[in-house]
C-alpha positions in Angstrom: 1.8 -37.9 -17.7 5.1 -36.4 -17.7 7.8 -39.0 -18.1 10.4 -37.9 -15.6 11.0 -35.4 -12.6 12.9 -33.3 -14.7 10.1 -32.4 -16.8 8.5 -31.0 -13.1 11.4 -28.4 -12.6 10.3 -25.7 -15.0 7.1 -26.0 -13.3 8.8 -25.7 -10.1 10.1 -22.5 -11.5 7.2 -21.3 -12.2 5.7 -21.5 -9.1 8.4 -19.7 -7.4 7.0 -16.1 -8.2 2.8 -17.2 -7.1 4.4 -18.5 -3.4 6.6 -15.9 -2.5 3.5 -13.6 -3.2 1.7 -16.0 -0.7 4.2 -15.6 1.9 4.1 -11.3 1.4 0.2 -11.2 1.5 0.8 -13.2 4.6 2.9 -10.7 6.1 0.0 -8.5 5.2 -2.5 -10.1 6.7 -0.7 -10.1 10.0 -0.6 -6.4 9.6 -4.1 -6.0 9.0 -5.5 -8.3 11.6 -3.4 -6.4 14.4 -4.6 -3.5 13.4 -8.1 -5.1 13.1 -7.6 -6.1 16.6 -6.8 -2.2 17.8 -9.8 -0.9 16.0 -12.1 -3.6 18.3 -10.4 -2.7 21.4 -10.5 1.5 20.4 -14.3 1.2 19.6 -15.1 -0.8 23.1 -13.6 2.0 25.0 -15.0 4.6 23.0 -18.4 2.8 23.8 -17.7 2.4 27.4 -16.7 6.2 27.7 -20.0 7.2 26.0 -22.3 6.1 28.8 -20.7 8.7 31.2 -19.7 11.9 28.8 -20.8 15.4 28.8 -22.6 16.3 25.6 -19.5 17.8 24.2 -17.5 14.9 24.9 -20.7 12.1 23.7 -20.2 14.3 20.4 -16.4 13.9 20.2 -16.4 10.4 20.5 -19.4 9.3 18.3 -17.4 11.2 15.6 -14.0 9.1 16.6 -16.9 6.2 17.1 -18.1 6.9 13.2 -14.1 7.1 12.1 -13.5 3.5 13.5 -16.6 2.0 11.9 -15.3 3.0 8.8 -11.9 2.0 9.2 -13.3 -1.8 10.3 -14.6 -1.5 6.9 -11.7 -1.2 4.8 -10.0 -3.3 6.6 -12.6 -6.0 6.8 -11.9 -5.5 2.9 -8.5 -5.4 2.8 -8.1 -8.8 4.5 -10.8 -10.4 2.4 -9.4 -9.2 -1.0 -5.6 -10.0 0.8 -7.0 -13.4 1.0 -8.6 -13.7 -2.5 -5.2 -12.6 -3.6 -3.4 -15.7 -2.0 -6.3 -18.1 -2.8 -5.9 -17.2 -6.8 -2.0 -17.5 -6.0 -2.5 -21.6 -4.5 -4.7 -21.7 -7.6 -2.5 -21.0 -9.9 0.2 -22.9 -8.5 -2.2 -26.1 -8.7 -3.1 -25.2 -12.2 0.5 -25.5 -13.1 1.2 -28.5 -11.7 -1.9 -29.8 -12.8 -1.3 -28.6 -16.5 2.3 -30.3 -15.9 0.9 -33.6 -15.2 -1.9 -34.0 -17.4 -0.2 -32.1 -20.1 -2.6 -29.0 -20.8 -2.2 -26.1 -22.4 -4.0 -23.8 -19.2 -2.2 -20.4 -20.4 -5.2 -18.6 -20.3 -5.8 -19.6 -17.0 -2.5 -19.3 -14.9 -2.6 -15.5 -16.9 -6.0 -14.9 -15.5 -5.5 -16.3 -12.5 -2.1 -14.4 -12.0 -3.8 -11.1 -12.8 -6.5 -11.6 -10.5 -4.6 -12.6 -7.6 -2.7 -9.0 -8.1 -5.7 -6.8 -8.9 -6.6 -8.2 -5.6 -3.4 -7.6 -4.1 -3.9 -4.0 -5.4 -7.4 -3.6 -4.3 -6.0 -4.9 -0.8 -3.5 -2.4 -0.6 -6.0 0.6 -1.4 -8.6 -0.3 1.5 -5.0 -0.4 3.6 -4.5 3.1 2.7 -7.8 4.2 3.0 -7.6 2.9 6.8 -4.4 4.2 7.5 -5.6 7.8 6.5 -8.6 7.0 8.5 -6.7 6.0 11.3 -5.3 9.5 10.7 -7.7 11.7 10.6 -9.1 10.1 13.9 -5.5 11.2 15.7 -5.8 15.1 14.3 -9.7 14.9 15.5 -8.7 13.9 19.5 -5.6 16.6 18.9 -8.1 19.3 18.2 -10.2 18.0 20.6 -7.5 17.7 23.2 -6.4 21.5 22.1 -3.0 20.3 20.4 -4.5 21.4 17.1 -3.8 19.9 13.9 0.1 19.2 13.2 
């Protein structure tokens, strides 16, 4: 066991960068839960306008219907790879301390937990974009649709 607080502090250092990444993918998952929430709502009124559309119209919005599913899906995996990102970050600020305390070397460890928390981060961020030029292509579909065209 360590013999004083002060040995603590670079460990307290350390764990600086792994909980300000916690806080960011927080912000994150905020994001993607909102926009998790406007993809439920959007597919229930797509839904509910189906029942009573003209065959041109039940076409145009099973294609916007088939765009939504889609974008539930990468962001269903954006949030769970968001969160894989912070639980590898709480990880390896327990391994540190941890280590600290009990006086292990756990380099290989905090490394491999550091990488995998941001190739999960990255991962994250690439379903994010993937929705967001989902979310995208479903906007120039109802301009066409509408007769505004593509912009």
């Amino acid at each position: 066991m360590p013999a004083n607080i002060s040995e603590l502090i670079p460990v307290l250092q350390m764990s600086v960068s792994p909980v300000v990444v916690i806080s960011g993918v927080g912000l994150l998952l905020l994001t993607l839960t909102n926009r998790l929430g406007r993809v439920i709502d959007r597919s229930r009124q797509l839904v509910s306008q189906l029942a009573d559309a003209s065959e041109e119209e039940a076409a145009f919005l099973r294609e916007e219907i088939a765009i939504i599913v889609r974008r539930a899906g990468f962001i269903q995996r954006s949030v769970f790879f968001a969160l894989l990102c912070v639980l590898m970050a709480a990880l390896l600020v327990m391994t540190l301390f941890i280590s600290a305390l009990l006086r292990l070397s756990s380099a290989w460890l905090v490394s491999a937990l550091f990488i995998g928390s941001m190739i999960s981060l990255s991962v994250s961020l690439v379903e994010f974009i993937l929705d967001v030029n989902q979310s995208l292509q479903a906007l120039y579909i109802e301009l066409k649709h509408r007769g505004a065209g593509r912009p």
